[in-house]
TIRO-614819 format. One record per residue: x, y, z negated of N, C-alpha, C, O in turn. Coordinates in steps of 0.05 Angstrom, whole numbers, padded with zeros to 5 digits, always signed. Layout:
BEGIN
XYZXYZXYZXYZ
...
//
This chain:
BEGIN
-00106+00028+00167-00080+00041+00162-00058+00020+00157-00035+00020+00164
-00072+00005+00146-00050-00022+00142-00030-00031+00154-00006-00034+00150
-00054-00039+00182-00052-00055+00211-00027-00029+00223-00008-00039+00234
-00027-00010+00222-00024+00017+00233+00012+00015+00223+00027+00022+00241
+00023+00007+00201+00038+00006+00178+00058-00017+00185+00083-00017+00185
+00040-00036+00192+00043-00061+00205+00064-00056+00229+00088-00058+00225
+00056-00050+00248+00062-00046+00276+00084-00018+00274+00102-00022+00290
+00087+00001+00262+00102+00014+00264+00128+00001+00244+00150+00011+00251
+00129-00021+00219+00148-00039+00213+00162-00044+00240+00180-00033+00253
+00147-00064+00243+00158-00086+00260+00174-00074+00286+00198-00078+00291
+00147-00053+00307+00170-00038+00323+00193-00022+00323+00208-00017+00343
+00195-00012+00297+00216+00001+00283+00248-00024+00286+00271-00019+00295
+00236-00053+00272+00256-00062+00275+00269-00075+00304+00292-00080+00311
+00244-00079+00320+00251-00084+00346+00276-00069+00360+00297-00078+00370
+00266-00044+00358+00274-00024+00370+00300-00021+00364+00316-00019+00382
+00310-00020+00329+00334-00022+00319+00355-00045+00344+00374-00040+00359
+00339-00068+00338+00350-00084+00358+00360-00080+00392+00381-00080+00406
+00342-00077+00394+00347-00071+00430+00372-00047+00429+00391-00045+00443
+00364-00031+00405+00389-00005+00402+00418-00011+00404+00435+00005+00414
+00427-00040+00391+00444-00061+00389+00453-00060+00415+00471-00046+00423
+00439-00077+00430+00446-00079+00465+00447-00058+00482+00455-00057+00505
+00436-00042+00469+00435-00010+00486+00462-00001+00482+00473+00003+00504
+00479+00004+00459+00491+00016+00444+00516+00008+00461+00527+00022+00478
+00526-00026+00452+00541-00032+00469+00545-00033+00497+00568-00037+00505
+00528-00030+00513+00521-00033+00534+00538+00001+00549+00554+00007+00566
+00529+00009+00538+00536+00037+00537+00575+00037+00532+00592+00048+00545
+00577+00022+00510+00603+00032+00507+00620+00013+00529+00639+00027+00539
+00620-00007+00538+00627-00021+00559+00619-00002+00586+00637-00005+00603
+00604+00011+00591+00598+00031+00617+00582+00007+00627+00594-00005+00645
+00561-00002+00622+00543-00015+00633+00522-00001+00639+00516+00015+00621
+00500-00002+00669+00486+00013+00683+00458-00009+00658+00457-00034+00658
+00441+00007+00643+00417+00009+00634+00395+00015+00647+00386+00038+00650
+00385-00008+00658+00356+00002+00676+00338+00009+00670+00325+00026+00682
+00329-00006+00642+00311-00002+00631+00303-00010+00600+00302-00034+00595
+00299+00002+00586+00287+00000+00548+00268-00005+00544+00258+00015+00533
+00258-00016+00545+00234-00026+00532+00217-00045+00500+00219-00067+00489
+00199-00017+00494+00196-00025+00469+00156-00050+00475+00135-00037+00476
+00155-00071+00477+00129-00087+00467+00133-00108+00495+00154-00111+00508
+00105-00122+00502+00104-00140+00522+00088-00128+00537+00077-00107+00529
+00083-00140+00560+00048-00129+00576+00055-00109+00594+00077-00099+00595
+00038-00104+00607+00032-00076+00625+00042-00046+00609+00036-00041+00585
+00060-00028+00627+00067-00006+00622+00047+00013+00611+00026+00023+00621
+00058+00015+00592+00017+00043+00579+00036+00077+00579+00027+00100+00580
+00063+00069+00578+00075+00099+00574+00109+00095+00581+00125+00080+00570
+00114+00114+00604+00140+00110+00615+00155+00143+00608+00139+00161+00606
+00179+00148+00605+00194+00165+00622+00217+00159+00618+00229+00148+00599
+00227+00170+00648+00256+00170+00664+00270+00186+00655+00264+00210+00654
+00303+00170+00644+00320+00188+00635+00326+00189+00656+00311+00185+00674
+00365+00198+00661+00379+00209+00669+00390+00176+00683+00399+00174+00706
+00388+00158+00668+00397+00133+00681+00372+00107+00679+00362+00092+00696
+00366+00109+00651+00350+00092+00636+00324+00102+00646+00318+00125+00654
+00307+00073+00641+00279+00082+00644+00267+00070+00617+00268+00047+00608
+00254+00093+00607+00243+00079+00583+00210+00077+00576+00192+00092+00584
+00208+00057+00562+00184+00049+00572+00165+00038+00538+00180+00028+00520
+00138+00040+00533+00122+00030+00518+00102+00012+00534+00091+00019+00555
+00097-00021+00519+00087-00033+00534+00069-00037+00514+00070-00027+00491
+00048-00056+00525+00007-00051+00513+00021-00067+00485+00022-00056+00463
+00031-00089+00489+00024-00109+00462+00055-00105+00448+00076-00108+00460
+00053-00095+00417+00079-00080+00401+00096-00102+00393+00106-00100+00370
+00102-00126+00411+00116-00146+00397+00144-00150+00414+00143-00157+00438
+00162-00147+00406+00182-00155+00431+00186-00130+00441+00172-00110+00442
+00213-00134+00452+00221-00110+00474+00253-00123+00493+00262-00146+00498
+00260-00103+00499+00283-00115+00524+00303-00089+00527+00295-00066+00523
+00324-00094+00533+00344-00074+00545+00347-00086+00569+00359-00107+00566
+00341-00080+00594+00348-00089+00626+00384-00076+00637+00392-00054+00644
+00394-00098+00634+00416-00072+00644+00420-00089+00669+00416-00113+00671
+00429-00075+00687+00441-00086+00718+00460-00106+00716+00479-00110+00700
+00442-00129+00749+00461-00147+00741+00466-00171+00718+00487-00182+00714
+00446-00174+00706+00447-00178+00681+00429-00208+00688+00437-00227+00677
+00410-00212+00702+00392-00227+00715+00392-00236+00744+00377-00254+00751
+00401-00228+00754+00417-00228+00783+00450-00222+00788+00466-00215+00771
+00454-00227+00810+00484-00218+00822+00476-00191+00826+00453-00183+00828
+00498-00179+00825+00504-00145+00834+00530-00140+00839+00549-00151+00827
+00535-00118+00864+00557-00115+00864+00569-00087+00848+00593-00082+00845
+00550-00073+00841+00552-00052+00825+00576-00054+00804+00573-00071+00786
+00601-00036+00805+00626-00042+00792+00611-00041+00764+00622-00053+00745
+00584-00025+00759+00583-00027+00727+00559-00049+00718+00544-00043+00699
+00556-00066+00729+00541-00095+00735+00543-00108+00714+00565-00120+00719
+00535-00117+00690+00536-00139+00667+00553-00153+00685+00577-00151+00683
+00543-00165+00701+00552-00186+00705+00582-00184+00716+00596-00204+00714
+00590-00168+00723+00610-00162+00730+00635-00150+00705+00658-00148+00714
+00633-00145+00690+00647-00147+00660+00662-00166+00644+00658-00190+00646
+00681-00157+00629+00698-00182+00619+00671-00210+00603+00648-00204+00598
+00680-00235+00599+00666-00250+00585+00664-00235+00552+00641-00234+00544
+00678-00227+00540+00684-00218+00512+00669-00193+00509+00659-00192+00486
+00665-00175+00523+00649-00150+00529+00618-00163+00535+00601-00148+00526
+00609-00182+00546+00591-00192+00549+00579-00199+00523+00558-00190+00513
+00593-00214+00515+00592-00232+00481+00580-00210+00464+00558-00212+00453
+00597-00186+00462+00590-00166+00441+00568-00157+00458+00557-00141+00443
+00560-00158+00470+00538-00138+00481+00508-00142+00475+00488-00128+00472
+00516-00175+00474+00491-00196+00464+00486-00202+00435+00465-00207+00422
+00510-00198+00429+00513-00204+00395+00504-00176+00382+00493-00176+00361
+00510-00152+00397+00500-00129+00387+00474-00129+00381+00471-00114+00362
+00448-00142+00392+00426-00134+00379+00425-00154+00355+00412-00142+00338
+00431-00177+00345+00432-00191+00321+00449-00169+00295+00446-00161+00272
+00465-00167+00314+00490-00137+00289+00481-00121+00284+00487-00114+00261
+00460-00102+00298+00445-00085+00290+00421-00088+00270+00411-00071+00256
+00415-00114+00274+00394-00123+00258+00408-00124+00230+00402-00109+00211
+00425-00143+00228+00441-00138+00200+00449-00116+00182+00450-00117+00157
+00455-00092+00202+00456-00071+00195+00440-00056+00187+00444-00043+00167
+00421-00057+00201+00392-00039+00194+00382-00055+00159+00381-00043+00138
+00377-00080+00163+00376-00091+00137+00393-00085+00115+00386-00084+00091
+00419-00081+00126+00435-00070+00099+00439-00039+00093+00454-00033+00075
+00427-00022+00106+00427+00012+00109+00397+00012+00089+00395+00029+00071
+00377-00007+00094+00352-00013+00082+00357-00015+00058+00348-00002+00040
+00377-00040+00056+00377-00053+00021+00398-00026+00005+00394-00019-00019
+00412-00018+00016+00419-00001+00000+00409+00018-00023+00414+00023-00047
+00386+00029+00005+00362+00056-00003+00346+00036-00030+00343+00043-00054
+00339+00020-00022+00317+00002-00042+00329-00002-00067+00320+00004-00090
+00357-00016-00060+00372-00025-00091+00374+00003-00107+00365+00007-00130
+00392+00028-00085+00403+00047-00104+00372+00061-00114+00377+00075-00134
+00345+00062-00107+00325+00068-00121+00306+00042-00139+00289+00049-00154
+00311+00020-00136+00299+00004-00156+00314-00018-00177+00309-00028-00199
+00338-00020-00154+00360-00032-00178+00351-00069-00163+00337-00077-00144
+00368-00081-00187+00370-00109-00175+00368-00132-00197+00384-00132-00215
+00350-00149-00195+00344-00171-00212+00373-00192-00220+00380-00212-00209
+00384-00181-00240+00398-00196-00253+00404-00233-00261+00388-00246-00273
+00423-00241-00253+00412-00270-00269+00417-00273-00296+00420-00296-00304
+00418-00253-00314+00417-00261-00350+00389-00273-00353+00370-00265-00339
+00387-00287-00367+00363-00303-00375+00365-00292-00403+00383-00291-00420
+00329-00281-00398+00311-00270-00426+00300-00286-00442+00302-00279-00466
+00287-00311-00433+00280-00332-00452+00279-00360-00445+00271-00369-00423
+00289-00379-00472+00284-00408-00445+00264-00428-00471+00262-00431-00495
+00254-00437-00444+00239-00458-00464+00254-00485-00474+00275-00496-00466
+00233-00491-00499+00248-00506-00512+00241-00538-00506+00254-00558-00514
+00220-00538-00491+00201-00567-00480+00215-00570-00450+00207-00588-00436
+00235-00553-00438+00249-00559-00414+00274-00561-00411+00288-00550-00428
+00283-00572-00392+00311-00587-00387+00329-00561-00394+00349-00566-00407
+00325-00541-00389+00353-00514-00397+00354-00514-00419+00375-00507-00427
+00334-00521-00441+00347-00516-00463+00360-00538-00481+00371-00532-00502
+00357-00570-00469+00367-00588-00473+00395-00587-00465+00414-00599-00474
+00394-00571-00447+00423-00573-00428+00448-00545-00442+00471-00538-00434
+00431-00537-00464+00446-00517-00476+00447-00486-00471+00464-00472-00483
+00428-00475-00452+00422-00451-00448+00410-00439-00462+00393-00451-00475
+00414-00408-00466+00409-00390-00485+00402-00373-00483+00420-00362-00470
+00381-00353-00489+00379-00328-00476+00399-00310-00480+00408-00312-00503
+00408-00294-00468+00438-00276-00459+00454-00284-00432+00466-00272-00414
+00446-00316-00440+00464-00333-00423+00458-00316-00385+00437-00307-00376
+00485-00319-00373+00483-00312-00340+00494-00333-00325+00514-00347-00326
+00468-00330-00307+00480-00354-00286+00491-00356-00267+00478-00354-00246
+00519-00360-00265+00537-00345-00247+00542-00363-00217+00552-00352-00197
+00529-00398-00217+00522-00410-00194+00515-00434-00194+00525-00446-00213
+00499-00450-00175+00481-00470-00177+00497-00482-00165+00511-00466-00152
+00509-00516-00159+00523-00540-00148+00540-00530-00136+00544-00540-00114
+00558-00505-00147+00580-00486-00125+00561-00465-00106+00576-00459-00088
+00540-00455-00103+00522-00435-00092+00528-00416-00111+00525-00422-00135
+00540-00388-00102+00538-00362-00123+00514-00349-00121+00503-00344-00099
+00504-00342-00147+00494-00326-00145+00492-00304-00153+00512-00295-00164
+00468-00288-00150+00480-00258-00155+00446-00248-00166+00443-00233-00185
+00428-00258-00153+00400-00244-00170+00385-00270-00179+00391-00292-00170
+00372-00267-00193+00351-00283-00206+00330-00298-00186+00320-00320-00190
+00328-00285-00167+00308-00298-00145+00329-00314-00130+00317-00327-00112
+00356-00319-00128+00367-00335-00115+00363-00362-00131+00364-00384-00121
+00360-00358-00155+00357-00391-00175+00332-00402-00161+00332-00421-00144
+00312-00391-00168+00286-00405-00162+00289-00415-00122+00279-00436-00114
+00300-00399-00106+00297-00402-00084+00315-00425-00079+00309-00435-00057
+00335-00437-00091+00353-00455-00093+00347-00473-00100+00359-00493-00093
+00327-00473-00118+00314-00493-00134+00283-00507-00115+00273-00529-00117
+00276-00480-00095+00257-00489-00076+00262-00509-00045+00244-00520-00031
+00287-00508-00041+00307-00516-00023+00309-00539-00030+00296-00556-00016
+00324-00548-00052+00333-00567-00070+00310-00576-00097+00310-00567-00120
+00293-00593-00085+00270-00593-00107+00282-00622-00117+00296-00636-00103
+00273-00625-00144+00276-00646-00161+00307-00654-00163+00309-00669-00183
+00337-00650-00147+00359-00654-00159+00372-00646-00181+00371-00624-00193
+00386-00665-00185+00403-00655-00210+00429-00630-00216+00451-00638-00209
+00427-00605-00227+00442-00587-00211+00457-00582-00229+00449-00579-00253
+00486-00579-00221+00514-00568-00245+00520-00546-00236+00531-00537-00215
+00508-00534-00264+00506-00497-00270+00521-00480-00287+00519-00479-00311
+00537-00465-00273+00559-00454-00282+00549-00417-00290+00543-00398-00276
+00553-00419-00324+00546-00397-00331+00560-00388-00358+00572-00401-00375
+00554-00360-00355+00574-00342-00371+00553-00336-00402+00528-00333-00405
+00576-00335-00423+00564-00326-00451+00591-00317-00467+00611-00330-00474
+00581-00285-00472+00602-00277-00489+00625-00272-00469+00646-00265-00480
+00625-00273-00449+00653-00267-00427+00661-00290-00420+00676-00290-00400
+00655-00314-00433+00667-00344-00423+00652-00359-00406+00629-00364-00414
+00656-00367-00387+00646-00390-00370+00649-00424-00386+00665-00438-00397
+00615-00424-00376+00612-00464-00388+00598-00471-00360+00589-00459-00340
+00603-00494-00370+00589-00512-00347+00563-00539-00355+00569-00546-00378
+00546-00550-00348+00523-00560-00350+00509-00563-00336+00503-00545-00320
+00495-00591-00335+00479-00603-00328+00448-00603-00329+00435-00610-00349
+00436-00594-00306+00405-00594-00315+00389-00609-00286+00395-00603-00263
+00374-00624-00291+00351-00636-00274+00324-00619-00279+00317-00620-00302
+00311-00606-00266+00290-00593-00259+00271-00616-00267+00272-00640-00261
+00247-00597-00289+00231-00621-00293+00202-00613-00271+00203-00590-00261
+00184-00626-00264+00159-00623-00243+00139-00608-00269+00138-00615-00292
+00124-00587-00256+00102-00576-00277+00077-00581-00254+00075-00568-00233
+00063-00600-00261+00045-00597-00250+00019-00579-00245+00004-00582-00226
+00018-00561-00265-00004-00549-00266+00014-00525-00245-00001-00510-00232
+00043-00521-00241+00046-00492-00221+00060-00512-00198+00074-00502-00181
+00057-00529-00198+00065-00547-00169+00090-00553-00161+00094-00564-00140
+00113-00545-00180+00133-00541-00170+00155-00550-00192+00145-00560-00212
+00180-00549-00192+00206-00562-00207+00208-00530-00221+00205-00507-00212
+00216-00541-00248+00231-00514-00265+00243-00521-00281+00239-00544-00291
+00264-00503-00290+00278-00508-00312+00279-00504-00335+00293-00516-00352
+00259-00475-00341+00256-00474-00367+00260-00453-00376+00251-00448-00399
+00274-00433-00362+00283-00402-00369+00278-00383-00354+00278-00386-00330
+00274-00363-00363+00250-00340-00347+00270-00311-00353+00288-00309-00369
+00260-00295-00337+00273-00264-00330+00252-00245-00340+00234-00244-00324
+00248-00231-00361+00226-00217-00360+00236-00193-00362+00219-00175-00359
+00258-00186-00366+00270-00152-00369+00266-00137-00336+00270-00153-00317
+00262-00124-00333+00262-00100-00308+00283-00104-00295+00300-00120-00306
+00288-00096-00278+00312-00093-00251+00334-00081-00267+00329-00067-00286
+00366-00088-00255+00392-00070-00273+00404-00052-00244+00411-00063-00224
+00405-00027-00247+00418-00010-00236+00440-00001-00234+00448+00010-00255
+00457-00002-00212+00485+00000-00224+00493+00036-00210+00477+00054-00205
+00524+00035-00209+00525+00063-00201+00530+00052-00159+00522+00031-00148
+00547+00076-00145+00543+00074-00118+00561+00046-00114+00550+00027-00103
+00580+00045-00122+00595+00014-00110+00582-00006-00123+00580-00027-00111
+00573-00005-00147+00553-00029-00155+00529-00032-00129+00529-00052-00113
+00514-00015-00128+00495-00011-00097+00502-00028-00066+00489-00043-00051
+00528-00017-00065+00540-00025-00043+00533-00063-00045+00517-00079-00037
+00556-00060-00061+00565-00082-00066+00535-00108-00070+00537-00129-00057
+00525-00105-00078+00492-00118-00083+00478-00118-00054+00467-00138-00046
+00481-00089-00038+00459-00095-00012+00476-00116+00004+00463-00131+00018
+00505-00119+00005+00523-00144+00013+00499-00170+00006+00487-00188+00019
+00499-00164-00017+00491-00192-00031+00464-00200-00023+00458-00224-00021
+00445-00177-00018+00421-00188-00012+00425-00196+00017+00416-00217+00025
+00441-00176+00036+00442-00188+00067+00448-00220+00062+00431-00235+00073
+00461-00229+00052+00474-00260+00043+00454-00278+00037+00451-00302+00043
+00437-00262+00022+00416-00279+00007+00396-00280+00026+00386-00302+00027
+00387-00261+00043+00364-00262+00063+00379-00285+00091+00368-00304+00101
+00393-00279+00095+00406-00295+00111+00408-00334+00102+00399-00353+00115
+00422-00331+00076+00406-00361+00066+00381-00367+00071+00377-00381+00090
+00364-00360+00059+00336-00364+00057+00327-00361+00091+00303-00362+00096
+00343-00357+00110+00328-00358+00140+00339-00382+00153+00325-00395+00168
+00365-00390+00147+00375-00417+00148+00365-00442+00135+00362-00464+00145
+00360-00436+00115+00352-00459+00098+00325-00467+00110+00319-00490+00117
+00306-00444+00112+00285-00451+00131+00285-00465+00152+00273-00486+00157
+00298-00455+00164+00304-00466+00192+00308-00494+00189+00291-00508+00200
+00334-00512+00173+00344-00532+00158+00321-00548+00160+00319-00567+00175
+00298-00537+00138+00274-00551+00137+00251-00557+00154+00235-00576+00156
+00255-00532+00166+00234-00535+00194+00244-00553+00207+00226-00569+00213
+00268-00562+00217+00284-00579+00237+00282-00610+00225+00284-00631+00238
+00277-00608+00198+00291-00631+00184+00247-00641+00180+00235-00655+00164
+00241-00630+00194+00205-00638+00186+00191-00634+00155+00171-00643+00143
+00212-00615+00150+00200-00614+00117+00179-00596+00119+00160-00595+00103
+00185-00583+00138+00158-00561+00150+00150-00556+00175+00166-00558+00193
+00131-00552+00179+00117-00553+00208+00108-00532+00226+00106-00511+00213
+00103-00529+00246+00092-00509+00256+00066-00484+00242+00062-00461+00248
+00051-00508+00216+00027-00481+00202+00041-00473+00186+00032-00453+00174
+00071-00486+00176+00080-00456+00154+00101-00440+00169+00123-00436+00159
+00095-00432+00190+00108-00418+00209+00094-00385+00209+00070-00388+00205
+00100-00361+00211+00085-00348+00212+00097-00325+00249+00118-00318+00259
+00073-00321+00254+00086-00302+00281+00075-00270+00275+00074-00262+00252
+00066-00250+00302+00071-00228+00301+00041-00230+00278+00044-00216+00257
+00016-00244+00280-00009-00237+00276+00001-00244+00246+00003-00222+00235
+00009-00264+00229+00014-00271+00209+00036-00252+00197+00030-00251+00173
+00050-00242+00200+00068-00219+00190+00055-00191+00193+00062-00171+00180
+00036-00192+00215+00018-00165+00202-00004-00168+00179-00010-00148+00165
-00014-00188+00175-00026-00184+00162-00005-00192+00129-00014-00183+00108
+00015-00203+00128+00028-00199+00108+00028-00175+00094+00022-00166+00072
+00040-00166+00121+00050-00132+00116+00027-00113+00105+00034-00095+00089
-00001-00117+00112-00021-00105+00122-00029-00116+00082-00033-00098+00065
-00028-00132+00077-00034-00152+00050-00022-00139+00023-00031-00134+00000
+00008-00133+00039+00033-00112+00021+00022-00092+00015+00019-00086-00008
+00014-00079+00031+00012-00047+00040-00012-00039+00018-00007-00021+00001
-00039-00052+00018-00058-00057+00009-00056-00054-00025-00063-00036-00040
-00045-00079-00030-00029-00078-00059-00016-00061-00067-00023-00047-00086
+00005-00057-00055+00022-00032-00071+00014-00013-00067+00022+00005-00083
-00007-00004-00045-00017+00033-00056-00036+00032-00077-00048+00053-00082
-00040+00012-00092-00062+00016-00114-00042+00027-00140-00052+00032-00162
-00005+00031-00136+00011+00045-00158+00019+00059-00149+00033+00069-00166
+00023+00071-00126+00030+00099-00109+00049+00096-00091+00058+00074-00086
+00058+00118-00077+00060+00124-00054+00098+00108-00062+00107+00091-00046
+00116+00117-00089+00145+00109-00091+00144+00073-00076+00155+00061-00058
+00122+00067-00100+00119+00036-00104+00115+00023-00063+00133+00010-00052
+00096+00030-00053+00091+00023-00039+00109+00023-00017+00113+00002-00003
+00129+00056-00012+00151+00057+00002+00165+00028+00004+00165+00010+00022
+00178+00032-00030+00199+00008-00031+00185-00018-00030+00200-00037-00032
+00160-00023-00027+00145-00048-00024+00154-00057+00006+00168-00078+00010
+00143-00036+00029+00151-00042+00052+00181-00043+00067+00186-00049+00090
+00197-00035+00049+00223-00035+00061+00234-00060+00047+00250-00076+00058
+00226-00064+00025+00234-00101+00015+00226-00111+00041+00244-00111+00057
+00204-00119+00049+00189-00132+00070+00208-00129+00097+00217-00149+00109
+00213-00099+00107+00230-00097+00132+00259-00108+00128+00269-00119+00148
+00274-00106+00102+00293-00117+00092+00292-00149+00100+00314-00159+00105
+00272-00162+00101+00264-00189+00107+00273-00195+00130+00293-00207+00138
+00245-00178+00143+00234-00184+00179+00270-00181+00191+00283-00201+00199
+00282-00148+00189+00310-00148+00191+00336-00171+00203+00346-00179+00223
+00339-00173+00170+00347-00202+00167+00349-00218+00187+00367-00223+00202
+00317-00231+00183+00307-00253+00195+00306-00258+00222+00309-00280+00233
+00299-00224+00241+00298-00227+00263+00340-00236+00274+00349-00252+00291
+00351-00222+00259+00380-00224+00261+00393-00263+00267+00409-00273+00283
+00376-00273+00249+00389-00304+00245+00369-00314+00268+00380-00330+00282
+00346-00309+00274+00333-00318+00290+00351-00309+00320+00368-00325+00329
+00349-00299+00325+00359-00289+00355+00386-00303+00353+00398-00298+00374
+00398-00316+00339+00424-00324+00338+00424-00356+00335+00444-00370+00336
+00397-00366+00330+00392-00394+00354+00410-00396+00374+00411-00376+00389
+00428-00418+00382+00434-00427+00405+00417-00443+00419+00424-00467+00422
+00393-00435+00430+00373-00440+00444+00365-00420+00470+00366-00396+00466
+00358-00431+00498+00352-00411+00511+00330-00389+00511+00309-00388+00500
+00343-00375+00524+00330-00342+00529+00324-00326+00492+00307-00310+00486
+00348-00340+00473+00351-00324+00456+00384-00320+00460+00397-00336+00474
+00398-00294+00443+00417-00288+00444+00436-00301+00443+00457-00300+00456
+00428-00320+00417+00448-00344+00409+00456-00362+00428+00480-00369+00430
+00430-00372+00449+00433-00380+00479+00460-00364+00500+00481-00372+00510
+00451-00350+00499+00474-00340+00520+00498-00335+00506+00517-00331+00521
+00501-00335+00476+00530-00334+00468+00543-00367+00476+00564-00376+00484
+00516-00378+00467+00538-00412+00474+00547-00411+00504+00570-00417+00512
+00525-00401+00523+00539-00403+00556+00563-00392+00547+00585-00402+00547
+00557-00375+00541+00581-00352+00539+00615-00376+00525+00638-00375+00535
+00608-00389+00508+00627-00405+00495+00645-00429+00506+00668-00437+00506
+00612-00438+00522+00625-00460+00536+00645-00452+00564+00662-00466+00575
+00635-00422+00570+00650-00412+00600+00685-00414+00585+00704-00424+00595
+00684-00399+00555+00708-00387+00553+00733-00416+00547+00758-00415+00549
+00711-00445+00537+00729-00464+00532+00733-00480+00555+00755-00491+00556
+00718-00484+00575+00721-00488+00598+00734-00478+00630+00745-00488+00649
+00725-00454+00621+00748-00425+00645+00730-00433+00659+00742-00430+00681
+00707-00444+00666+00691-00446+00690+00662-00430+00691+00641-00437+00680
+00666-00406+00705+00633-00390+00697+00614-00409+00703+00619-00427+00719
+00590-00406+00691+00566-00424+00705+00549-00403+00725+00542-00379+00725
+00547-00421+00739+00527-00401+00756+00508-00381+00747+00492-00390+00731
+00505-00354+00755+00476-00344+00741+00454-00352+00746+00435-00348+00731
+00449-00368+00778+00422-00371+00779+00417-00393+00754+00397-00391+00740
+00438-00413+00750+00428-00439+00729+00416-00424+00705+00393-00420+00699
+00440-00416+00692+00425-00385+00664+00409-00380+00676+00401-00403+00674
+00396-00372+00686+00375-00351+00692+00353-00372+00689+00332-00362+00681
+00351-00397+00694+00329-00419+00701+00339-00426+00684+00327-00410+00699
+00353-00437+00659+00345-00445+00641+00344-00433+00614+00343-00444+00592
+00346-00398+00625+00335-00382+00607+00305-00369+00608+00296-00351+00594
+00292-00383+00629+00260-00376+00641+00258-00397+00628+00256-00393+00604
+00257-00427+00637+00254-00440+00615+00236-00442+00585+00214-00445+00576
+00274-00435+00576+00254-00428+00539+00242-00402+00536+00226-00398+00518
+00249-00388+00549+00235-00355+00549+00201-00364+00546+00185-00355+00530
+00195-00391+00575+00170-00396+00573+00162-00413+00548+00142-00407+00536
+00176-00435+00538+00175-00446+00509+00173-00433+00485+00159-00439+00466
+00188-00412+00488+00182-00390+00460+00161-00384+00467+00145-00389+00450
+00149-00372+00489+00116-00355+00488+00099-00379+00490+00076-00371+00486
+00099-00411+00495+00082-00418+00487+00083-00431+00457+00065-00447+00451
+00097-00427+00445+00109-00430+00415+00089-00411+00392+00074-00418+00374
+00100-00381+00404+00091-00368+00398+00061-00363+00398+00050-00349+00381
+00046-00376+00420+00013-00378+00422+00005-00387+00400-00010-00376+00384
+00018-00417+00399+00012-00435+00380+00007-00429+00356-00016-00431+00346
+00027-00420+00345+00042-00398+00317+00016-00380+00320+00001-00380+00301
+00011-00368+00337-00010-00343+00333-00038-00359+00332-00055-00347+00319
-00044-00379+00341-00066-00392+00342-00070-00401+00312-00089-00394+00298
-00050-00417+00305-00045-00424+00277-00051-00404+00255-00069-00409+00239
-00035-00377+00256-00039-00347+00243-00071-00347+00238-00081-00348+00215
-00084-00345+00261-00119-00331+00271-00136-00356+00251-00156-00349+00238
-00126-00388+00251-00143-00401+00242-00139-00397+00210-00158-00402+00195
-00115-00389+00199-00118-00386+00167-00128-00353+00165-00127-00341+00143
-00136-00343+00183-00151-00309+00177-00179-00317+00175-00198-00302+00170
-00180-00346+00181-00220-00355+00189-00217-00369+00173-00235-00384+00166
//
């Protein structure tokens, strides 16, 4: 059931996506050949009225085909034949949609579970926060100029930024202070801390408090996919703390597991934290300026509009096969990697 849980996540958010490029595609009057939700051999087709839509064997990945789009066409409603700027949104639409779906998500989750505050409940007295003058009441309103807004943005800031010295700007009594704290190393939990802990429950606000917060988490998931990235690029991490389709099901599959042992509420909002993630994530990912991702063809797209010179499509097209082929053998890897920490 898990695995089952799994796969209907993930294609759920796919699908959101491709909806993105569909959506626009549509409002430009672009000819849609074809929808497609997974990779592989066709297991289940039917023909709309224009579109052909399609379920493929393996649930990872999908595509919007619109005319023209991969070839020349002379078809007046031809991608390729469209303003550059209509193009741009058309591509950018499945990253926008992704954003969106993530924040239609965080809403539902916040306005039913509420949101981790940064007031600090207790601090120790053997660590750098309380040398540095923190108090419990005290709120931490932002780390070296980083705002924040929940309690899990400290620690994740602090995971980013391990062992520096950080000037922390926080509120007591309605007044803002400012202070100095260096993260001390705890060896026995592996990691830098400072000393002060959250133990009160989530705070719930009314509908514009809601709003206003699922803003904040899109912001915050969006950090935490950059910052990754930052480190992956910068070799602070490598291809095994990478996870692909097999490693995020079984996350998911890990989630699912856990939280039905407190019921059916818990587990809901367990898995939509999680799609809140994937969401996100797939959003900043596709927005790589790398080929045969979205981000890819926005830069063609950038360099045509600062240059006024289109590039050829066959070149795009070959050096979007290219990385198309580098991502899937990326992705092997990543999945190879996944299968050896399941053994």
């Amino acid at each position: 059931m898990s695995i089952i849980i799994a796969i209907l996540i993930f294609s759920f958010i796919i699908i959101f996506h491709e909806l993105g490029h569909f959506l626009f595609a549509k409002a430009f009057d672009v000819k849609v050949n074809e929808f497609t939700l997974g990779l592989g051999p066709t297991i289940f087709s039917v023909q709309g009225k224009e579109t052909k839509f399609c379920l493929n064997l393996l649930p990872f990945g999908g595509s919007c085909v619109m005319e023209g789009e991969e070839e020349e066409s002379e078809d007046a409603r031809a991608f390729n034949n469209k303003k550059l700027w209509q193009k741009a949104l058309i591509v950018f639409g499945g990253p926008l949609f992704n954003f969106i779906l993530a924040f239609l998500l965080s809403l539902i989750f916040i306005g039913n579970v509420g949101y981790d505050s940064t007031v600090i409940d207790e601090v120790n007295p053997e660590y750098p926060a309380y040398e540095a003058g923190l108090e419990a009441g005290d709120t931490i309103l932002s780390i070296n100029g980083f705002r924040v807004h929940f309690f899990s943005e400290i620690s994740v800031y602090n995971y980013f930024h391990p062992g520096e010295t950080l000037n922390v700007v926080y509120e007591r009594d309605g007044k803002s202070y400012e202070t100095t704290i260096t993260p001390e190393y705890n060896e026995e939990a592996q990691r830098y801390m400072f000393g002060f802990v959250k133990t009160s429950g989530n705070t719930k606000g009314n509908f514009i408090t809601t709003v206003k917060y699922s803003f904040y988490e899109i912001r915050y998931q969006i950090y935490v996919a950059l910052q990754g990235l930052r480190m992956l690029f910068t070799g602070k991490l490598n291809v095994s703390d990478m996870s692909g389709p097999v490693g995020i099901v079984k996350t998911i599959g890990d989630n699912y597991t856990e939280a039905s042992h407190y019921g059916v509420f818990v587990t809901v909002m367990q898995m939509m934290s999680i799609a809140i993630l994937l969401s996100a994530n797939l959003g900043v990912m596709n927005l790589i300026p790398i080929p045969a991702l979205d981000g890819g063809r926005l830069l063609f797209y950038l360099v045509e509009a600062i240059t006024r010179k289109k590039i050829s499509q066959r070149i795009e097209a070959g050096i979007n096969f290219v990385g198309f082929a580098l991502l899937m053998l990326l992705m092997i890897v990543v999945m190879i990697s996944d299968i050896s920490k399941l053994m």
